[in-house]
C-alpha positions in Angstrom: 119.7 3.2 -34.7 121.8 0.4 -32.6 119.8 -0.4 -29.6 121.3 -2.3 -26.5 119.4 -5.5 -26.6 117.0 -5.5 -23.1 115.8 -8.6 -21.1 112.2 -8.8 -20.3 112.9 -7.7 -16.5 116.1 -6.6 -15.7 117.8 -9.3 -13.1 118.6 -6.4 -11.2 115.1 -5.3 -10.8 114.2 -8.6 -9.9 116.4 -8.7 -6.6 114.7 -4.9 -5.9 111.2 -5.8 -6.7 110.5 -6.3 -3.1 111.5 -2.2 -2.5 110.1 -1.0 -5.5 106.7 -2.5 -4.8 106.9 -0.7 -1.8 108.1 2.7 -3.0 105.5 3.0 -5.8 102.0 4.7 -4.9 99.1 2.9 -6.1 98.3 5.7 -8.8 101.7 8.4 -8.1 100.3 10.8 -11.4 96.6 11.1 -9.6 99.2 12.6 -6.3 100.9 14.4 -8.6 97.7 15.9 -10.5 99.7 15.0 -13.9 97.6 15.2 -17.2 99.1 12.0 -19.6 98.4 10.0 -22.3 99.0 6.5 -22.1 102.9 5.4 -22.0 102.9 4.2 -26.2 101.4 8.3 -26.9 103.5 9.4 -24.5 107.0 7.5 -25.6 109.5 10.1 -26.8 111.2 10.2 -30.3 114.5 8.8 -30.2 115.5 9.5 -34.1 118.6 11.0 -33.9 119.5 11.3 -30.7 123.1 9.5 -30.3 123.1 9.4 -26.5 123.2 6.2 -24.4 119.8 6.7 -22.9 118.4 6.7 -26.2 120.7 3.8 -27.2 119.1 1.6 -23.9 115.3 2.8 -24.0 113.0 0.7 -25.1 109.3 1.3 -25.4 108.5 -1.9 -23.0 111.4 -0.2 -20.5 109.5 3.0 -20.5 106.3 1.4 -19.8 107.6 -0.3 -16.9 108.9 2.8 -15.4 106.0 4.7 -16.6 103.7 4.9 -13.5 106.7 5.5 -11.0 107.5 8.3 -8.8 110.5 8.8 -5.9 108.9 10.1 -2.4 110.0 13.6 -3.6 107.8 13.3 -6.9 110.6 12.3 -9.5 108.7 10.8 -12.2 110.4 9.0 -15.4 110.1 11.9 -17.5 112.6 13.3 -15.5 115.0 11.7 -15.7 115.5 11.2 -19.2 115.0 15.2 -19.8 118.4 15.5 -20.6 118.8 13.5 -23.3 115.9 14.8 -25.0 117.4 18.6 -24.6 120.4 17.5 -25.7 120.2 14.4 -28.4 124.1 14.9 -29.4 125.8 14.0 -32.5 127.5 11.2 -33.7 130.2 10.4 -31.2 133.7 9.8 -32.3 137.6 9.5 -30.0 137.2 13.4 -29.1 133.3 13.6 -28.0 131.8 10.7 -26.4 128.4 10.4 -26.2 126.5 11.4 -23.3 124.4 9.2 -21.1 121.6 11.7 -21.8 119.9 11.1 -18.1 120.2 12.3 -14.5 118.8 11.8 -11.1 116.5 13.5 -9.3 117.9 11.6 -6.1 119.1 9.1 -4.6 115.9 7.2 -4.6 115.9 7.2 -8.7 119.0 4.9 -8.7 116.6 2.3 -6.9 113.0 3.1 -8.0 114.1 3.6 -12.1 116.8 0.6 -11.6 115.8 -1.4 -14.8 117.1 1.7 -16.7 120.1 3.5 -14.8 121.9 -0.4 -14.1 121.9 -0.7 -18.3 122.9 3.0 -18.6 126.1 2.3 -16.0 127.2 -0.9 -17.8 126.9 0.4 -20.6 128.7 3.6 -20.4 131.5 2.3 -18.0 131.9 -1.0 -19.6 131.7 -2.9 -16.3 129.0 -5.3 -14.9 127.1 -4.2 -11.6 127.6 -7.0 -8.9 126.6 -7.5 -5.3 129.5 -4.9 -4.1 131.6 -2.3 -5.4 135.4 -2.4 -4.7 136.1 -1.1 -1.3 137.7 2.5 -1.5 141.5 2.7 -1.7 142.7 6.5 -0.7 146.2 5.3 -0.6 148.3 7.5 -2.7 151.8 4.7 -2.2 149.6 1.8 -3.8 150.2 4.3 -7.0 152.7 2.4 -9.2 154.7 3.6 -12.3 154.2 7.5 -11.4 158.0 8.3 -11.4 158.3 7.2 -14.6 156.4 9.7 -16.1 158.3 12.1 -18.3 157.4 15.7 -16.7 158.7 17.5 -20.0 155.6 16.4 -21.6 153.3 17.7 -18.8 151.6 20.9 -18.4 149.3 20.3 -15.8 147.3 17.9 -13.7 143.8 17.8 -12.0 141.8 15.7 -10.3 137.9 15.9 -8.9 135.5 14.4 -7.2 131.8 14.8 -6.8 129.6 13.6 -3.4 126.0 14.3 -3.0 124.3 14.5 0.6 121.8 12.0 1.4 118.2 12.9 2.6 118.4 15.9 -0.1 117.2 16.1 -4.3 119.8 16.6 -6.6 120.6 19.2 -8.2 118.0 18.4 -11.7 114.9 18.5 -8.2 116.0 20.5 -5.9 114.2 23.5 -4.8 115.4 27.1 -3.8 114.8 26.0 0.0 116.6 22.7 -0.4 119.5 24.4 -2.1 120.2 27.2 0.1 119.6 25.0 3.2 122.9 22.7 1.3 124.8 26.3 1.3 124.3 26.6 5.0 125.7 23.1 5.6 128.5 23.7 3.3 129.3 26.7 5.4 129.1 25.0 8.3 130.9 22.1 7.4 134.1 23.5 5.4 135.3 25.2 8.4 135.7 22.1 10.1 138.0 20.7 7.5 140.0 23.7 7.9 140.2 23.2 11.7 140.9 19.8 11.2 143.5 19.7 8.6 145.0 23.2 9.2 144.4 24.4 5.8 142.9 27.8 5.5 141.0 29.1 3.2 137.7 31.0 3.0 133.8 30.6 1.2 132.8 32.6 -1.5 129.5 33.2 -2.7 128.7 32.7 -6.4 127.0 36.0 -6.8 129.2 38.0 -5.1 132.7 37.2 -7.5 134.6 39.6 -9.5 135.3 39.2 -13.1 138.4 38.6 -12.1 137.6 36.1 -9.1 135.5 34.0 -12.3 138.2 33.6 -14.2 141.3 32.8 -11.5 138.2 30.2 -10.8 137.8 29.3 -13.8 134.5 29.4 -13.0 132.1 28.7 -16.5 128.4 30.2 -16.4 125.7 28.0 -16.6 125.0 26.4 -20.4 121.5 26.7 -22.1 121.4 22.5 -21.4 121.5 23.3 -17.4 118.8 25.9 -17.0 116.4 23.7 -19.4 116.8 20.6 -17.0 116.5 22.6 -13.7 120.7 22.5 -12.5 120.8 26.0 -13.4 117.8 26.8 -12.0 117.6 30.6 -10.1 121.6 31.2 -10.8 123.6 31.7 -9.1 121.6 31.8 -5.7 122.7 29.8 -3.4 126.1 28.7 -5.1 129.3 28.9 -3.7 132.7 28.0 -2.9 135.5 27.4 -0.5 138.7 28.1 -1.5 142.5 27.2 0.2 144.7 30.2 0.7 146.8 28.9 -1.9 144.3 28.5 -4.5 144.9 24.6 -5.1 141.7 23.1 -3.9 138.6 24.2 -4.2 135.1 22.6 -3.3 132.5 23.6 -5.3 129.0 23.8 -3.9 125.5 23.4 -5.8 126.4 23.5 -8.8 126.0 20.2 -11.3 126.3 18.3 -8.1 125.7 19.3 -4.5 129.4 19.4 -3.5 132.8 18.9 -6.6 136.0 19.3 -5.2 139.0 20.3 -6.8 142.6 20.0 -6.4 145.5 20.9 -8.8 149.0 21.3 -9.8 151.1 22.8 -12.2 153.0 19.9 -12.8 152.4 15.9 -13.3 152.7 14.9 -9.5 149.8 12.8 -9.7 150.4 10.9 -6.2 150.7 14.6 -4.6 147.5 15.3 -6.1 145.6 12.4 -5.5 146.7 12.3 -1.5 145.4 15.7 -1.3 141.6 15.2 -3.2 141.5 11.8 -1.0 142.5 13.7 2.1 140.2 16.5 1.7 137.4 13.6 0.7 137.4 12.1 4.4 137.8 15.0 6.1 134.4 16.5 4.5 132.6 13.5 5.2 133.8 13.5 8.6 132.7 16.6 9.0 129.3 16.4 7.3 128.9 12.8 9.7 129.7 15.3 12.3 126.5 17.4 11.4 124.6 14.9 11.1 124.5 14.3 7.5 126.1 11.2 5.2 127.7 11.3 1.4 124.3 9.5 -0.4 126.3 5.9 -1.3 124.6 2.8 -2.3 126.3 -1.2 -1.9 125.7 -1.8 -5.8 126.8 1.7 -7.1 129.3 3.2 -4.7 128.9 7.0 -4.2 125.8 8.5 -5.7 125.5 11.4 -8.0 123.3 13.8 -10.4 124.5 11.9 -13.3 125.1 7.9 -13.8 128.5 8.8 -15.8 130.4 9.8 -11.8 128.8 7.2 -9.7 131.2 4.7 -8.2 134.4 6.5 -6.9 132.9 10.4 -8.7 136.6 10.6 -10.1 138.2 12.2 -12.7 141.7 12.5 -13.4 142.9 15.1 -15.7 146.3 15.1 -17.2 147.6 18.2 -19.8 150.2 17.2 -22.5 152.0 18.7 -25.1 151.4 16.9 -28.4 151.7 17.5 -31.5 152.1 14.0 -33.5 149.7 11.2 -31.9 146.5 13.4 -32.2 147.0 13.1 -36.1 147.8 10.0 -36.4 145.2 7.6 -37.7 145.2 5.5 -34.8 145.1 8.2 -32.4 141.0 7.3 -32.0 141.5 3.5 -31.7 144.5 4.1 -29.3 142.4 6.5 -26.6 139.3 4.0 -27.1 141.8 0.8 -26.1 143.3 3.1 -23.3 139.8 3.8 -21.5 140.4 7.3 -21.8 139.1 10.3 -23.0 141.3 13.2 -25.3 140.3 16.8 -26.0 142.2 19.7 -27.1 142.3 23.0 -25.2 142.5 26.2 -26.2 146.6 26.4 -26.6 147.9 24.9 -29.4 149.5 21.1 -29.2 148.2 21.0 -25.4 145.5 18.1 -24.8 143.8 17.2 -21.9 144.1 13.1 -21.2 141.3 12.0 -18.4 139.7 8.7 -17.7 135.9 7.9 -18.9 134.8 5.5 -16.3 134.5 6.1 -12.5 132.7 3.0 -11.8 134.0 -0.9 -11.2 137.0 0.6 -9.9 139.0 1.8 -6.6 140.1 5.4 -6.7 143.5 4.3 -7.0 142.5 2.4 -9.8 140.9 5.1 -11.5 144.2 7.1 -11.1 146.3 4.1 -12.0 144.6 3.6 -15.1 144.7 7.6 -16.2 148.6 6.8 -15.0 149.5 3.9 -17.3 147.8 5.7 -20.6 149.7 8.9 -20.1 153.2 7.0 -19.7 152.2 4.9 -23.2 150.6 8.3 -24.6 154.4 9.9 -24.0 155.8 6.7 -25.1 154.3 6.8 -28.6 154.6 10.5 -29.2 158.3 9.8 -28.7 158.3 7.2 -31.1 156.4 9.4 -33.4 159.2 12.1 -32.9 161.9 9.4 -34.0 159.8 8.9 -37.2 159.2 5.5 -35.6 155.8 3.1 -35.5 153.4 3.2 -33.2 151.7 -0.2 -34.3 153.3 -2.5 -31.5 152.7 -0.2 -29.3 149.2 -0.2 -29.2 147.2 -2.2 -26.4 145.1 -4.9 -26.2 141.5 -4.0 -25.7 140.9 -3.2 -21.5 
């Protein structure tokens, strides 16, 4: 199996040696009263499994992170739970592989850095440096989004995901912890709604109709999130705030302590974006105002469960109707080149077009880049329609 070559000591971990040292016990499994075999017994078996973590691991790595434990008792093990739950299959254009790890909090991105900086690079194809790029909520620096042709569009969404500081994530959490986030959520969605004049109301998980679930689109728990703990007691102490109009939505304790979501029935992707990016400050104005922060982090940008949403936590979802460029047999090397990520849904000829990578990026350059694939993505299905080629067409590698 292809491994991703690893330094001796990560330069990364070098530059937070000095907090690390200080964060781990002097024996954290004697504290935790944990009964294990040296880390070489103890090294889990990698054969087959075709997710990034198991790509990146290395015995040595797991050595080093072996004997460490976050203040709240994450330990290694952990964190690499779901990628041994879950080993995946051979990844190709329409499944990409998983990164097969997640955070107990926001302490792991720090404490376990020698592994989650490798699993970032490598799964969003950027290099961590000193800063992130500074947030850009601006909808107008957008460029190209009139030129979209809306006949090809069915849909458009865009999320976010923001975890609160001071609190385990969802893989750690307890039933306490959780239902003391529900509280705060509670508290703190009404204060976007006084402050933007948007109503709307909070919903408890368990107190939904069938029909409620599926206007939601709410999807029950997988097999994968009770075995690494997300799930966990479902669905106590999950909920939801919902607008009046039912176009945003924030999501609370689920696979992250808060997602929301905004949406459209047609491709106005600036419209869209303004909205998500509005409701984003508001919430952490109003969280700030309880005195609680979004869990952010100079290197990584915002911090969540899993290492594939840290940086800007967005995803940008576009629905097309296609019918000739998912066939063709560059359709895989096209979305690869784009950045981008293409699945179909359950109507037939619609396919769902959203970006891979949330981190390196602004959010308008997350949505600028999901903006320039779904204008050439149009562009060659056109060309297809002509019974024209799509060989020129096709980008240079981003």
């Amino acid at each position: 199996m292809w491994k991703a070559r690893p330094a001796a000591v990560s330069p990364l971990e070098t530059r937070y040696r000095s907090i690390i040292q200080g964060l781990v016990p002097p024996d954290p499994m004697t504290r935790l009263h944990l009964k294990r075999a040296s880390p070489d017994q103890e090294f889990p078996n990698l054969c087959g499994n075709f997710t990034w973590m198991a790509r990146v691991l290395t015995p040595a790595m797991y050595q080093r992170q072996f004997h460490r434990c976050t203040n709240s008792g994450v330990i290694f093990d952990d964190i690499i739970r779901p990628g041994l739950e879950a080993p995946g299959c051979a990844a190709d254009w329409s499944t990409p592989a998983s990164v097969g790890c997640a955070a107990g909090d926001a302490q792991s991105y720090t404490l376990f850095c020698d592994f989650f900086d490798r699993i970032i690079e490598a799964y969003h194809g950027r290099l961590l440096s000193g800063h992130t790029p500074k947030s850009d909520f601006n909808s107008e620096n957008l460029k190209g989004t009139a030129d979209i042709d809306q006949s090809y569009v069915v849909h458009c969404e865009l999320s976010a995901v923001r975890a609160i500081d001071d609190f385990c994530f969802p893989t750690h959490c307890s039933r306490g912890e959780r239902r003391r986030l529900l509280l705060l959520a509670q508290r703190a969605l009404p204060l976007l709604e006084e402050d933007d004049g948007l109503p709307g109301c909070f919903l408890l998980v368990d107190e939904l109709t069938a029909d409620q679930q599926r206007t939601l689109n709410l999807q029950l728990p997988s097999a994968l999130l009770h075995r690494c703990g997300v799930a966990r007691d479902w669905p106590d102490a999950r909920g939801v705030w919902v607008s009046t109009d039912g176009s945003l939505l924030v999501w609370v304790n689920l696979e992250d302590h808060l997602k929301v979501v905004t949406h459209r029935a047609d491709g106005n992707i600036p419209e869209a974006f303004r909205r998500l990016c509005n409701t984003l400050e508001k919430l952490e104005a109003s969280y700030q105002r309880l005195r609680h922060s979004f869990a952010w982090q100079q290197q990584l940008g915002w911090l969540s469960s899993s290492p594939a949403d840290v940086g800007t936590g967005l995803r940008v979802r576009v629905t097309l109707r296609l019918k000739l460029l998912p066939e063709h047999r560059r359709a895989e090397d096209v979305i690869a080149r784009l950045r981008l990520h293409m699945e179909k849904t359950e109507c037939p000829a619609l396919f769902c077009v959203c970006n891979v990578a949330t981190f390196g990026m602004s959010e308008v350059g997350v949505a600028q880049l999901v903006v320039d694939g779904v204008k050439l993505i149009i562009a060659m299905e056109k060309r297809l329609e002509a019974g024209g080629d799509i060989n020129h067409l096709v980008p240079t590698q981003k």
